[in-house]
mmCIF file of the N, C-alpha and C atoms, coordinates in Angstrom:
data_MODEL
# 
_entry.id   MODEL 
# 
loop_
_atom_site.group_PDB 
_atom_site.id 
_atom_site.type_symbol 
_atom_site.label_atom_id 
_atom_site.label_alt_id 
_atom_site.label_comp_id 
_atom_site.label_asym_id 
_atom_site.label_entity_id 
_atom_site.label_seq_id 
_atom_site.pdbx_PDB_ins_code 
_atom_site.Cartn_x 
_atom_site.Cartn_y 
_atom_site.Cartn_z 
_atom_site.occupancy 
_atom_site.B_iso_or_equiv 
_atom_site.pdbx_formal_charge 
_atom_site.auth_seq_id 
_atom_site.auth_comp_id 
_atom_site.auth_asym_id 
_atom_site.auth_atom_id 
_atom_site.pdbx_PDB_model_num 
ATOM 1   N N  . UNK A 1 1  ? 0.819  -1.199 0.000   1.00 0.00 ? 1  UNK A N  1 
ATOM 2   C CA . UNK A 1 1  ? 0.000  0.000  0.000   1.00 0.00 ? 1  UNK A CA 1 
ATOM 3   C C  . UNK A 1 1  ? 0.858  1.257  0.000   1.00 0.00 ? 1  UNK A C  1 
ATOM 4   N N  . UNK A 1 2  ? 1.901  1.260  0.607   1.00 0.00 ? 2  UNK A N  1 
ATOM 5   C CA . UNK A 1 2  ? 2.663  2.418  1.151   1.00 0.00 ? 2  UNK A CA 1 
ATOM 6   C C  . UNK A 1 2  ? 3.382  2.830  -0.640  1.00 0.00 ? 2  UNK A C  1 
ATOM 7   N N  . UNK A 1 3  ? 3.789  1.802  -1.621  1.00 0.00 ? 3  UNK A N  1 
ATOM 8   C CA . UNK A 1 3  ? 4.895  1.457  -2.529  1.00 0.00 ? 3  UNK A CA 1 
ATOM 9   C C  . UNK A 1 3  ? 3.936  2.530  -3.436  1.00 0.00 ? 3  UNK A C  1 
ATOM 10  N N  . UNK A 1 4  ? 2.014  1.890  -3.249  1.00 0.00 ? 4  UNK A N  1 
ATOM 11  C CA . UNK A 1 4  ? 1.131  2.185  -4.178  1.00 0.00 ? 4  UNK A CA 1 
ATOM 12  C C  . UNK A 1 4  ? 0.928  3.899  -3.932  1.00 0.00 ? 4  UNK A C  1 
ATOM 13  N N  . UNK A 1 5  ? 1.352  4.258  -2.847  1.00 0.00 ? 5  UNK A N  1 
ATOM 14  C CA . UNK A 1 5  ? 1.167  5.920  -2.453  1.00 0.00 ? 5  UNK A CA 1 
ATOM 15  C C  . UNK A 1 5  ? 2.182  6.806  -2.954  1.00 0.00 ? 5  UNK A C  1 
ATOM 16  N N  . UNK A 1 6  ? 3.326  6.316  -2.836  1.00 0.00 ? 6  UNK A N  1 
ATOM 17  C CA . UNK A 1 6  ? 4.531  7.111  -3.322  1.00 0.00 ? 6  UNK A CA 1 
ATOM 18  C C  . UNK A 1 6  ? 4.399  6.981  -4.720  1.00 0.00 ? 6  UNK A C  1 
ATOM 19  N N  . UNK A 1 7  ? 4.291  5.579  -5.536  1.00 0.00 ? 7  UNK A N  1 
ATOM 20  C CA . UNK A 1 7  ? 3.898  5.995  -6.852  1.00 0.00 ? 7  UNK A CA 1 
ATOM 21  C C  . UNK A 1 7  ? 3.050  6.965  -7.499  1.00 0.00 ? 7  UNK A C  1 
ATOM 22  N N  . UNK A 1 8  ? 1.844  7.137  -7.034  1.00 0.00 ? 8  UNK A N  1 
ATOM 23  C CA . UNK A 1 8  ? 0.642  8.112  -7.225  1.00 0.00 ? 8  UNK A CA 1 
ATOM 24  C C  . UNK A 1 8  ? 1.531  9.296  -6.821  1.00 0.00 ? 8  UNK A C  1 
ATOM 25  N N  . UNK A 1 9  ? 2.102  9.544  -5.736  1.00 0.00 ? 9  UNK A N  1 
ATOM 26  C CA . UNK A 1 9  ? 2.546  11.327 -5.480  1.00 0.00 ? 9  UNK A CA 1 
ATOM 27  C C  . UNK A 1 9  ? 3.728  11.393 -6.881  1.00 0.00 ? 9  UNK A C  1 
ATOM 28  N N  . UNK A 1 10 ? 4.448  10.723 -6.480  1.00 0.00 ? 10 UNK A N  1 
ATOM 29  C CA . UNK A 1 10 ? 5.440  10.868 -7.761  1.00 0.00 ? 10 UNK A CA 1 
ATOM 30  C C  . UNK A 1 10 ? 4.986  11.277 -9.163  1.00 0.00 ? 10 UNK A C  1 
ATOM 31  N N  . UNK A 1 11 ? 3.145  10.640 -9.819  1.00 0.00 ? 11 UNK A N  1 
ATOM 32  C CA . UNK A 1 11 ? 3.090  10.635 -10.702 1.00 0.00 ? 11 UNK A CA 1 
ATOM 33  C C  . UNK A 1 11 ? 2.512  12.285 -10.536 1.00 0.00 ? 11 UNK A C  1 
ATOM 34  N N  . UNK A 1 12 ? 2.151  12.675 -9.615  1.00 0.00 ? 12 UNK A N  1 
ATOM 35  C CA . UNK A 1 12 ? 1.214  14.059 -9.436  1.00 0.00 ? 12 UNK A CA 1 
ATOM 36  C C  . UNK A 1 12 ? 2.537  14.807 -9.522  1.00 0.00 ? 12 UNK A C  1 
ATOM 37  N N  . UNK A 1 13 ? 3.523  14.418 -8.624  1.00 0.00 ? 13 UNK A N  1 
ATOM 38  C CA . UNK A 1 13 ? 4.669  15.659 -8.769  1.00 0.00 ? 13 UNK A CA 1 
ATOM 39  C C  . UNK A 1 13 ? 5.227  15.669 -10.614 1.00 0.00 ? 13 UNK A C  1 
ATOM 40  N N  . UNK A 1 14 ? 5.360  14.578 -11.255 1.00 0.00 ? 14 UNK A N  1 
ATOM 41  C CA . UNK A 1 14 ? 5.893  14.559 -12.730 1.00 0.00 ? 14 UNK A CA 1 
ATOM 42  C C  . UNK A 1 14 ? 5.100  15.366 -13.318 1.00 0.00 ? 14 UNK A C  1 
ATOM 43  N N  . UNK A 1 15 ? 2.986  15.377 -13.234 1.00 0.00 ? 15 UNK A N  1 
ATOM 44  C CA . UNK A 1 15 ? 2.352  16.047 -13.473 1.00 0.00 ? 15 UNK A CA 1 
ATOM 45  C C  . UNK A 1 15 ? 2.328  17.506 -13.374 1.00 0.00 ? 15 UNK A C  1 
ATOM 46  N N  . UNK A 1 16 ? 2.642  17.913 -12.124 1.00 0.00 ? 16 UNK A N  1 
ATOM 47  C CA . UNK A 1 16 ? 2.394  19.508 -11.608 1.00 0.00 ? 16 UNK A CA 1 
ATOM 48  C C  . UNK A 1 16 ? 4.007  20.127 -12.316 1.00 0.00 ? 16 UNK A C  1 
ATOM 49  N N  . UNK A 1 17 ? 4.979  19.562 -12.276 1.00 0.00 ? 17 UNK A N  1 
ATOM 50  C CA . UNK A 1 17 ? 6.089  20.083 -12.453 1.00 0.00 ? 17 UNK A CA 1 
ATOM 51  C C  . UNK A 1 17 ? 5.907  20.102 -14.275 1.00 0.00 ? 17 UNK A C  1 
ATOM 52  N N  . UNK A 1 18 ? 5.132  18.940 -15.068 1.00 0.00 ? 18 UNK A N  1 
ATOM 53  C CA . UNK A 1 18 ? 5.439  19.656 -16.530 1.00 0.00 ? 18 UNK A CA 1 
ATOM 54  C C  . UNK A 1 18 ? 4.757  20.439 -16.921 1.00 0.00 ? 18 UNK A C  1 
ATOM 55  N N  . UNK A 1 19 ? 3.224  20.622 -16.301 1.00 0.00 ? 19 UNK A N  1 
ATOM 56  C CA . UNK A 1 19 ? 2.497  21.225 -16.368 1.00 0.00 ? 19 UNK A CA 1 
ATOM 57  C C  . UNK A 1 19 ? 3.134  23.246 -16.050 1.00 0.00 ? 19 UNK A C  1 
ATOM 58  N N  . UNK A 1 20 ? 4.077  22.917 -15.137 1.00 0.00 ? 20 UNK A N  1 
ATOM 59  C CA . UNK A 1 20 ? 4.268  24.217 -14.803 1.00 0.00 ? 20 UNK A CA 1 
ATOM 60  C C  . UNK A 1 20 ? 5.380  24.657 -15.720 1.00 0.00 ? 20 UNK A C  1 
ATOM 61  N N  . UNK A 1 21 ? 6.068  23.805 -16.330 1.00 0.00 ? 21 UNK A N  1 
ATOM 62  C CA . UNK A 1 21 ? 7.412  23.817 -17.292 1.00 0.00 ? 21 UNK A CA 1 
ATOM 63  C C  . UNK A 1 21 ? 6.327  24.341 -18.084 1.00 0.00 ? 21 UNK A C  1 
ATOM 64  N N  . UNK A 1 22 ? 5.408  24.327 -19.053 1.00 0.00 ? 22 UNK A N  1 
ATOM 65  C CA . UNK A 1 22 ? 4.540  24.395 -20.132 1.00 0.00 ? 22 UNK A CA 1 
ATOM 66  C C  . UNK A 1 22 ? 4.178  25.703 -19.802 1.00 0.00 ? 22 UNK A C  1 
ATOM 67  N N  . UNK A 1 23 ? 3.612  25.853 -18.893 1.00 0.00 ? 23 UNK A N  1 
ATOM 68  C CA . UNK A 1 23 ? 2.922  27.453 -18.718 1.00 0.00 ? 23 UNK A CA 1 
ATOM 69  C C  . UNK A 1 23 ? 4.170  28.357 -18.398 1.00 0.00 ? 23 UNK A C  1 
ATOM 70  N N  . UNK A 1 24 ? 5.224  27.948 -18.230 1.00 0.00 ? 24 UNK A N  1 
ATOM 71  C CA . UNK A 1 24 ? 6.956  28.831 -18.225 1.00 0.00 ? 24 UNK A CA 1 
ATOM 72  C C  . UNK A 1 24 ? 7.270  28.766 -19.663 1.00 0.00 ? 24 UNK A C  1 
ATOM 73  N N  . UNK A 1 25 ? 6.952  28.044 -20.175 1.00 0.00 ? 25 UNK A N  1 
ATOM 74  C CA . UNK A 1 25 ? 7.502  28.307 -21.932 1.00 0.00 ? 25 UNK A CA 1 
ATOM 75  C C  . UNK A 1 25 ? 6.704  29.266 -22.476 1.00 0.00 ? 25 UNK A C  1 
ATOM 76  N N  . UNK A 1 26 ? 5.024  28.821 -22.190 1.00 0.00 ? 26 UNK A N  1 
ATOM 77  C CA . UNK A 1 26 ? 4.321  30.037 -22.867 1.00 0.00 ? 26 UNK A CA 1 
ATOM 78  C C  . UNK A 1 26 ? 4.697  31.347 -22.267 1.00 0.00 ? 26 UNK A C  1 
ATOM 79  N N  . UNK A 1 27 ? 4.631  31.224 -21.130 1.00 0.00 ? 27 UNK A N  1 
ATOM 80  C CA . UNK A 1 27 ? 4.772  32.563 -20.526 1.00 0.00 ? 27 UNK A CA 1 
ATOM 81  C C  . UNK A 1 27 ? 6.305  33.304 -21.086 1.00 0.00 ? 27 UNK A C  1 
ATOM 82  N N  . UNK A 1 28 ? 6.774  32.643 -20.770 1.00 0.00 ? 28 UNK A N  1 
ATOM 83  C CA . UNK A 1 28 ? 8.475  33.338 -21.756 1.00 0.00 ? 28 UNK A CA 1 
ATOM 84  C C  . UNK A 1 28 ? 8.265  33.544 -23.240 1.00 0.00 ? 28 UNK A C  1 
ATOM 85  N N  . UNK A 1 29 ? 7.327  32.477 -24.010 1.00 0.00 ? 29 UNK A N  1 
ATOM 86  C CA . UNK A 1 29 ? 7.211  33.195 -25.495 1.00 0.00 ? 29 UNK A CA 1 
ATOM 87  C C  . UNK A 1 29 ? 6.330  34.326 -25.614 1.00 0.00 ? 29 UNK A C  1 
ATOM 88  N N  . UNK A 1 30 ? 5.538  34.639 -25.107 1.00 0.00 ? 30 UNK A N  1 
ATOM 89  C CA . UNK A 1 30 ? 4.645  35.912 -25.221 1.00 0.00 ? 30 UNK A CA 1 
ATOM 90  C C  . UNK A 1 30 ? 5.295  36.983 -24.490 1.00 0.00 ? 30 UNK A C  1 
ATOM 91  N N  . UNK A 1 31 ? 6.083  36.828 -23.484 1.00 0.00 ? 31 UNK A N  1 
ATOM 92  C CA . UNK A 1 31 ? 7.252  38.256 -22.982 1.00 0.00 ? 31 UNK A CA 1 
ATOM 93  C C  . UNK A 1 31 ? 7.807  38.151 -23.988 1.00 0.00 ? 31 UNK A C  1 
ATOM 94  N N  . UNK A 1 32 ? 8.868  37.455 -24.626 1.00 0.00 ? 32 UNK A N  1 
ATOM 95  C CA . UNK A 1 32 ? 9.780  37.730 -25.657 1.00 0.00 ? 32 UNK A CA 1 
ATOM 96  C C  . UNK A 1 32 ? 8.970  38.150 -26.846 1.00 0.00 ? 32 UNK A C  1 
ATOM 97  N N  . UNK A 1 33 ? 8.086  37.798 -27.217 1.00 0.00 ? 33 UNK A N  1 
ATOM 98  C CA . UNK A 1 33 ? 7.335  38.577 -28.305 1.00 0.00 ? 33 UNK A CA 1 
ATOM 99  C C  . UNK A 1 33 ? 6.660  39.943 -28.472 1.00 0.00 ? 33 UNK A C  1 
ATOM 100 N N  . UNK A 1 34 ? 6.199  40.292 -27.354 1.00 0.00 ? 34 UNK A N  1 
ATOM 101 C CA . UNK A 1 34 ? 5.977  41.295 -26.811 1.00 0.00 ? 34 UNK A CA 1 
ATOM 102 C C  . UNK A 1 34 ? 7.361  42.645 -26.849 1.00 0.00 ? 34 UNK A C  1 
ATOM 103 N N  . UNK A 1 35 ? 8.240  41.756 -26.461 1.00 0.00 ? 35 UNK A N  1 
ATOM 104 C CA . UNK A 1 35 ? 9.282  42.429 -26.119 1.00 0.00 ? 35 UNK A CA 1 
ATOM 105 C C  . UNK A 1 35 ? 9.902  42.771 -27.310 1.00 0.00 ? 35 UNK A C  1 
ATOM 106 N N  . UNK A 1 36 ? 9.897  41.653 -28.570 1.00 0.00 ? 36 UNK A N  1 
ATOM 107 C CA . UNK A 1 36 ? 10.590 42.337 -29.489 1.00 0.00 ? 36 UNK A CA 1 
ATOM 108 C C  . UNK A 1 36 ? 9.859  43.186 -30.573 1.00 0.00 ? 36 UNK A C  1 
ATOM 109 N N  . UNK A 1 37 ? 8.646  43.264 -30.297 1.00 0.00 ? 37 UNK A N  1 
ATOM 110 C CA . UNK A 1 37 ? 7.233  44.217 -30.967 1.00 0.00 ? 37 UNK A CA 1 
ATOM 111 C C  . UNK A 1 37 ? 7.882  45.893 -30.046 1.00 0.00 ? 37 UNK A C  1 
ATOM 112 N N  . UNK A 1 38 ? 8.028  45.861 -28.818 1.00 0.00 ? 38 UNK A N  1 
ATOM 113 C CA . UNK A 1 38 ? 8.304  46.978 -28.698 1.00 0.00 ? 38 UNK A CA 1 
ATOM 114 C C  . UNK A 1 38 ? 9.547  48.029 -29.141 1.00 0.00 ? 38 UNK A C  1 
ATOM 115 N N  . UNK A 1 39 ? 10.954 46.994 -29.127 1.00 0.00 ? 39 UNK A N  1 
ATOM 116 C CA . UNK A 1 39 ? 11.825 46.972 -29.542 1.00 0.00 ? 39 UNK A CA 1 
ATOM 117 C C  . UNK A 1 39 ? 12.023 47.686 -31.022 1.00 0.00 ? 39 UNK A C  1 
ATOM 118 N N  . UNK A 1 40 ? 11.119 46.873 -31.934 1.00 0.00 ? 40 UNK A N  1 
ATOM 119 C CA . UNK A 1 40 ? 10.437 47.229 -33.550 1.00 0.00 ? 40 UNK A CA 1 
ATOM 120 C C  . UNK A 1 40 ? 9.611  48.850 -33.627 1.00 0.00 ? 40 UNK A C  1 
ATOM 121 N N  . UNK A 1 41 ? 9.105  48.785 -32.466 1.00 0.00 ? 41 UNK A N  1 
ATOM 122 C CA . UNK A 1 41 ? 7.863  49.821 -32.799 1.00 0.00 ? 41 UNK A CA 1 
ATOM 123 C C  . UNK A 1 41 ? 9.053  51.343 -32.241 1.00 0.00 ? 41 UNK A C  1 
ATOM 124 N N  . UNK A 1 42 ? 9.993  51.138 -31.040 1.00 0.00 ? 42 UNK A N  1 
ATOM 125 C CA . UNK A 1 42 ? 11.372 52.004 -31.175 1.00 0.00 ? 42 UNK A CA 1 
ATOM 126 C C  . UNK A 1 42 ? 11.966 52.275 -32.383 1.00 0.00 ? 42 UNK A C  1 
ATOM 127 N N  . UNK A 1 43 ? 12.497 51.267 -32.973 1.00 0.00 ? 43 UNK A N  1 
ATOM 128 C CA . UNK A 1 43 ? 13.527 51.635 -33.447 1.00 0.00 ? 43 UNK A CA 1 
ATOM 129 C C  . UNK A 1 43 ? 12.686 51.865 -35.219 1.00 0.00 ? 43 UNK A C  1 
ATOM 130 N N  . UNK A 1 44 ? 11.481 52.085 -35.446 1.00 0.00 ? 44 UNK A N  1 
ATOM 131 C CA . UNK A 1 44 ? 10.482 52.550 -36.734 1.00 0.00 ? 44 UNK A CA 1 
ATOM 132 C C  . UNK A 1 44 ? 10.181 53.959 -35.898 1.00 0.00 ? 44 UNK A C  1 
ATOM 133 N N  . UNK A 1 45 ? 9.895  53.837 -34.790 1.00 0.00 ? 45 UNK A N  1 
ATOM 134 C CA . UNK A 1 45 ? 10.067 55.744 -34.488 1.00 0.00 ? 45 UNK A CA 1 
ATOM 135 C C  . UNK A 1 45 ? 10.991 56.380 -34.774 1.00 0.00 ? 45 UNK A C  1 
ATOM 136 N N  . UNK A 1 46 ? 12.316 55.719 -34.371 1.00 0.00 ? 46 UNK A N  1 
ATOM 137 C CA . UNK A 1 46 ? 13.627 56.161 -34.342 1.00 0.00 ? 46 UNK A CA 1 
ATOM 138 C C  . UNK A 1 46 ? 13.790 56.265 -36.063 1.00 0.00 ? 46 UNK A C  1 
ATOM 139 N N  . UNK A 1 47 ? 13.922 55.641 -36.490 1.00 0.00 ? 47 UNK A N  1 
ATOM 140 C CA . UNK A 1 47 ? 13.894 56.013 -38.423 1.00 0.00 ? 47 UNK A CA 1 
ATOM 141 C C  . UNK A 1 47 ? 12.832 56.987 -38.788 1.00 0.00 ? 47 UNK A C  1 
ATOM 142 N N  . UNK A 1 48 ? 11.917 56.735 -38.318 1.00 0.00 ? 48 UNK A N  1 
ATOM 143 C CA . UNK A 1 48 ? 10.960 57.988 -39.146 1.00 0.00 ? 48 UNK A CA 1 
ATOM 144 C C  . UNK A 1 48 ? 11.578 59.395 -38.376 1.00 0.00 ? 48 UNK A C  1 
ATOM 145 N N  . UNK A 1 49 ? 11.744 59.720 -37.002 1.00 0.00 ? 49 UNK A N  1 
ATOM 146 C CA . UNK A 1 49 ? 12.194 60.921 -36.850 1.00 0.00 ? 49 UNK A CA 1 
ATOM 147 C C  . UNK A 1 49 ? 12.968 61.264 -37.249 1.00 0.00 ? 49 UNK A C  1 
ATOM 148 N N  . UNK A 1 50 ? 14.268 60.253 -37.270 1.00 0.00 ? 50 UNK A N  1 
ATOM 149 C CA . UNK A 1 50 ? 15.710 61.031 -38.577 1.00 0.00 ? 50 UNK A CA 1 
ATOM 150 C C  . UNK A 1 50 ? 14.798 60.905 -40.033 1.00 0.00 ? 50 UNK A C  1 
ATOM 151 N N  . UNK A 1 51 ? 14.629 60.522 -40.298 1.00 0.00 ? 51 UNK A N  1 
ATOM 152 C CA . UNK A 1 51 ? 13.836 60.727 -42.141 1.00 0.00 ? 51 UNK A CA 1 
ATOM 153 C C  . UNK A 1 51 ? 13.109 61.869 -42.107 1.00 0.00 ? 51 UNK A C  1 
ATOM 154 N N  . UNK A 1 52 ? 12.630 62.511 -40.772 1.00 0.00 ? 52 UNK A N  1 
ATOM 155 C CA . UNK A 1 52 ? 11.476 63.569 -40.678 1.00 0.00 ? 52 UNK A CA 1 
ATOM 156 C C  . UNK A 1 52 ? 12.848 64.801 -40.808 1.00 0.00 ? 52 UNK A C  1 
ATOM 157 N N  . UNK A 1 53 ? 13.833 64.937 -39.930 1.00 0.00 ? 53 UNK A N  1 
ATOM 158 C CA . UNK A 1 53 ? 15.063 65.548 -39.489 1.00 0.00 ? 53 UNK A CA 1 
ATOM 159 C C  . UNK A 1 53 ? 15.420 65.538 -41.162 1.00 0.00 ? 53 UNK A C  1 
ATOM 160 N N  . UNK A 1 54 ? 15.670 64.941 -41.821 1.00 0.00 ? 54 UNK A N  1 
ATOM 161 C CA . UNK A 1 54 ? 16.433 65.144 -43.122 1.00 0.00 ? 54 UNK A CA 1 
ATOM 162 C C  . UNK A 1 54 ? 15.655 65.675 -43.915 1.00 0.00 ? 54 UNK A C  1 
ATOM 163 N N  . UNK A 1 55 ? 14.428 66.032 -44.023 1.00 0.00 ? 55 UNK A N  1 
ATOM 164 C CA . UNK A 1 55 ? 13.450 66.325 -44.643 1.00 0.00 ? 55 UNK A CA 1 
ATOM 165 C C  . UNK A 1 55 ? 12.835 65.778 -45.841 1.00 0.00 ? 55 UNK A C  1 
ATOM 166 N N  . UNK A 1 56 ? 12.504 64.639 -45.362 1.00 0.00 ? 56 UNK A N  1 
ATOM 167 C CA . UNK A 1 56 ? 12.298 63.300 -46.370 1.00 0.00 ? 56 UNK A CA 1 
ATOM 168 C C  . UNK A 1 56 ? 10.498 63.759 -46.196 1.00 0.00 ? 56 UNK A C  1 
ATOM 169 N N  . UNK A 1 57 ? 9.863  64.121 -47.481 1.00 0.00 ? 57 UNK A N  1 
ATOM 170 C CA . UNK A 1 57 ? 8.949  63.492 -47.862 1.00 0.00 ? 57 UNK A CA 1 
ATOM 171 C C  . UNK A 1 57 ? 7.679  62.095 -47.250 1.00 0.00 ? 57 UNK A C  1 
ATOM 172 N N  . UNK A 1 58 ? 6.812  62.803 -46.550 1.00 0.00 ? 58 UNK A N  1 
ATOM 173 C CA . UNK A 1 58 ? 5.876  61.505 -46.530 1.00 0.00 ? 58 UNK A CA 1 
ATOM 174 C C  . UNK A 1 58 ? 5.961  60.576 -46.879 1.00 0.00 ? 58 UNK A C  1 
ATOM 175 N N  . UNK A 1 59 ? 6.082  60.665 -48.548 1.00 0.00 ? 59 UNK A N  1 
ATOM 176 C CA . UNK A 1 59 ? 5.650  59.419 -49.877 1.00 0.00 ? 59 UNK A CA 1 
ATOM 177 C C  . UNK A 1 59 ? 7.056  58.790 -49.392 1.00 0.00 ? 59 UNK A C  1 
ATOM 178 N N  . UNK A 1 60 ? 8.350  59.587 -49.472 1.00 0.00 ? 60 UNK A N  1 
ATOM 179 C CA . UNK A 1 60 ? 9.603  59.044 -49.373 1.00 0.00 ? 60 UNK A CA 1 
ATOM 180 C C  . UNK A 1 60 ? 9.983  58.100 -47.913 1.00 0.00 ? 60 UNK A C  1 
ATOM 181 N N  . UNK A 1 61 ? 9.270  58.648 -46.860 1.00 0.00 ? 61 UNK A N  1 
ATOM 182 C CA . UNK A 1 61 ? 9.226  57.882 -45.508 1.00 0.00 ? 61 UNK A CA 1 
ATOM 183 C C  . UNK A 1 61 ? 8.599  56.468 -45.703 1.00 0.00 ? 61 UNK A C  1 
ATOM 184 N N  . UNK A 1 62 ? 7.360  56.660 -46.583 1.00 0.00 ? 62 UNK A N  1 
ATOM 185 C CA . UNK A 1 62 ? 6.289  55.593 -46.153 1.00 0.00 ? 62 UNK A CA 1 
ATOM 186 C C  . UNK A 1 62 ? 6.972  54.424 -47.256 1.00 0.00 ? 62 UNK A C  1 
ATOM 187 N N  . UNK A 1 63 ? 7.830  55.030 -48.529 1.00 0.00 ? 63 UNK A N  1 
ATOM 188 C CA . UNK A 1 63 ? 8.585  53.988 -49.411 1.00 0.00 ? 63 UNK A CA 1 
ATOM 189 C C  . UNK A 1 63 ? 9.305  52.865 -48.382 1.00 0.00 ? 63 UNK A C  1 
ATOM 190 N N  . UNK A 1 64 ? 10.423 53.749 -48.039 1.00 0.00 ? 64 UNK A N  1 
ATOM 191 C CA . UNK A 1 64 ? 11.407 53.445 -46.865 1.00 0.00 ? 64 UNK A CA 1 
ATOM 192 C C  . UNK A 1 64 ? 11.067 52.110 -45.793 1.00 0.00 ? 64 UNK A C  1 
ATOM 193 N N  . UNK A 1 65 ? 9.933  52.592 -44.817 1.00 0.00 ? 65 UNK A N  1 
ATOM 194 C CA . UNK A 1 65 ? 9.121  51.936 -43.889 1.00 0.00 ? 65 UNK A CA 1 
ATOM 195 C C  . UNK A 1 65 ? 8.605  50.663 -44.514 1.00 0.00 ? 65 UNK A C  1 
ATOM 196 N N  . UNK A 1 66 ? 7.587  50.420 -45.877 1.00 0.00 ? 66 UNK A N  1 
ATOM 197 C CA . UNK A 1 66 ? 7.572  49.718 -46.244 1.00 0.00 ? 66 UNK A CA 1 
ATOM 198 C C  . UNK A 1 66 ? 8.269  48.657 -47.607 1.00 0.00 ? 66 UNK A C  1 
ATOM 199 N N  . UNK A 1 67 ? 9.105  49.097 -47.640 1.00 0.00 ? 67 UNK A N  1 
ATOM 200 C CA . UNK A 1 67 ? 10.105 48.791 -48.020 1.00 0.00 ? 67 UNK A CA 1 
ATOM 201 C C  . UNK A 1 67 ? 10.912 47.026 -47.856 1.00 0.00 ? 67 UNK A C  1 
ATOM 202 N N  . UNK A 1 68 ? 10.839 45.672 -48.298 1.00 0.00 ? 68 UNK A N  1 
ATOM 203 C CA . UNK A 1 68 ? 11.182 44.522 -48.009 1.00 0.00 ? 68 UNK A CA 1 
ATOM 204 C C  . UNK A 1 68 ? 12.417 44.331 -48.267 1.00 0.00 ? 68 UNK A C  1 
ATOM 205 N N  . UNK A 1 69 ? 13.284 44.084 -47.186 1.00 0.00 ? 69 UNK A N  1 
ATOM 206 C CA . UNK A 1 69 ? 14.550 43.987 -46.965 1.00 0.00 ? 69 UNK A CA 1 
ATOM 207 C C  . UNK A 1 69 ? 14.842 42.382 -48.430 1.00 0.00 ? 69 UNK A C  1 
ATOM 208 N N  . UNK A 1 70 ? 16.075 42.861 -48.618 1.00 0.00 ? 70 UNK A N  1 
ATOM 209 C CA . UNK A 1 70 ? 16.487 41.981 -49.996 1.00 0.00 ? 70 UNK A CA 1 
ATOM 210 C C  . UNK A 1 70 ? 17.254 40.648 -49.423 1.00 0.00 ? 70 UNK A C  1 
ATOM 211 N N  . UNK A 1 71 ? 16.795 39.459 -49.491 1.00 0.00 ? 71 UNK A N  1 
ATOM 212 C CA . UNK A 1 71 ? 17.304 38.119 -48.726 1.00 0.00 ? 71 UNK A CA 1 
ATOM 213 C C  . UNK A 1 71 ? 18.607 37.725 -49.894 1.00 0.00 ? 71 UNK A C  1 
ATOM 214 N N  . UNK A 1 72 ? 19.681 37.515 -49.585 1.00 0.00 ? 72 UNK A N  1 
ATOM 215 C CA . UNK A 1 72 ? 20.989 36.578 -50.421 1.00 0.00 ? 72 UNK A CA 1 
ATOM 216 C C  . UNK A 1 72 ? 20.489 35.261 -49.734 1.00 0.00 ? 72 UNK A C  1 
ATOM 217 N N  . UNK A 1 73 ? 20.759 34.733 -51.131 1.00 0.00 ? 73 UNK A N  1 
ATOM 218 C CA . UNK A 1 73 ? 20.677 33.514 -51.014 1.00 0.00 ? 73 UNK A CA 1 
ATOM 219 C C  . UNK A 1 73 ? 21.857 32.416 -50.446 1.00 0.00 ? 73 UNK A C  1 
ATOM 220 N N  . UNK A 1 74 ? 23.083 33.460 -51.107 1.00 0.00 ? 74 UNK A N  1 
ATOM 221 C CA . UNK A 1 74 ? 24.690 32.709 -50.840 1.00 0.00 ? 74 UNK A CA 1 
ATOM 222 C C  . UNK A 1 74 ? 25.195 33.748 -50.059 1.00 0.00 ? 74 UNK A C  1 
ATOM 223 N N  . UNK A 1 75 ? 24.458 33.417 -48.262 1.00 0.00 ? 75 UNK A N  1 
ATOM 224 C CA . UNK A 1 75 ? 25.461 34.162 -47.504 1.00 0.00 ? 75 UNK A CA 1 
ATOM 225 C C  . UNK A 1 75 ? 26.521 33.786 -47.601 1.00 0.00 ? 75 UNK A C  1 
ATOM 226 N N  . UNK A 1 76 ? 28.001 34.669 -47.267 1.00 0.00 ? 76 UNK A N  1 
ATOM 227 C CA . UNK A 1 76 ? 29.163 34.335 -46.696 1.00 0.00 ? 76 UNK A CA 1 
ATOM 228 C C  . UNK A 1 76 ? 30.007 34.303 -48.059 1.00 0.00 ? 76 UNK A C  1 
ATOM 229 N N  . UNK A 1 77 ? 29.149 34.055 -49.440 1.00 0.00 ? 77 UNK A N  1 
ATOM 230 C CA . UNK A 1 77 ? 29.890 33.294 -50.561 1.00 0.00 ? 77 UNK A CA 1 
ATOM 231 C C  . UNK A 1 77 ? 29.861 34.935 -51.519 1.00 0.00 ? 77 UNK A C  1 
ATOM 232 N N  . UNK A 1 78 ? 31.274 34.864 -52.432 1.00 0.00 ? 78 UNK A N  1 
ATOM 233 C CA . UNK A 1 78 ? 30.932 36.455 -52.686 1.00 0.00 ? 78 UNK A CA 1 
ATOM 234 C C  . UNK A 1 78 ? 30.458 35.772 -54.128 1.00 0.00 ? 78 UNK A C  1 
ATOM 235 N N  . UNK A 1 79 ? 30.176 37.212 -54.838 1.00 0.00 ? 79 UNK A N  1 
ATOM 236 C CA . UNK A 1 79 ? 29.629 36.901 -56.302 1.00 0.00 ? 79 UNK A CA 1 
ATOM 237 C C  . UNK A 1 79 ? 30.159 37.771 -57.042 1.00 0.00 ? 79 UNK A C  1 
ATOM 238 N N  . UNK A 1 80 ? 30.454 36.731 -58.436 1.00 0.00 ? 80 UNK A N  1 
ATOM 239 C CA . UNK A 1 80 ? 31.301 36.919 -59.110 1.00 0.00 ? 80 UNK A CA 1 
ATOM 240 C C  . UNK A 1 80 ? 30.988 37.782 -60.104 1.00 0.00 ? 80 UNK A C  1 
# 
């Protein structure tokens, strides 16, 4: 009986402890996401006020801002 009790707590402690690992992962991915949305939403203020400072154009800001960064395909490798 005693063998059958410690098994059962053991299985509740394996339970409560992944259960709490799980709600620590979510909870760390939604801070870090959060965190790097604010990070983004800085440093797009920070560009539009120097673009405002240089006297860039609306049309010319809003190019800029939306604007899709150009992916290489052969990092590291130069081209010939």
């Amino acid at each position: 009986m005693l063998n059958m009790l410690a098994t059962s707590e053991a299985s509740a402690a394996v339970a409560i402890v992944t259960m709490a690992g799980g709600i620590l992962v979510a909870l760390i991915s939604v801070i870090a996401f959060n965190m790097r949305r604010v990070r983004e939403n800085a440093y797009n203020a920070r560009l539009k006020q120097m673009m405002i400072e240089r006297g860039m154009s609306a049309e010319e800001i809003e190019r800029v801002i939306n604007a899709q960064p150009r992916h290489t395909h052969n990092r590291g490798q130069q081209s010939l």
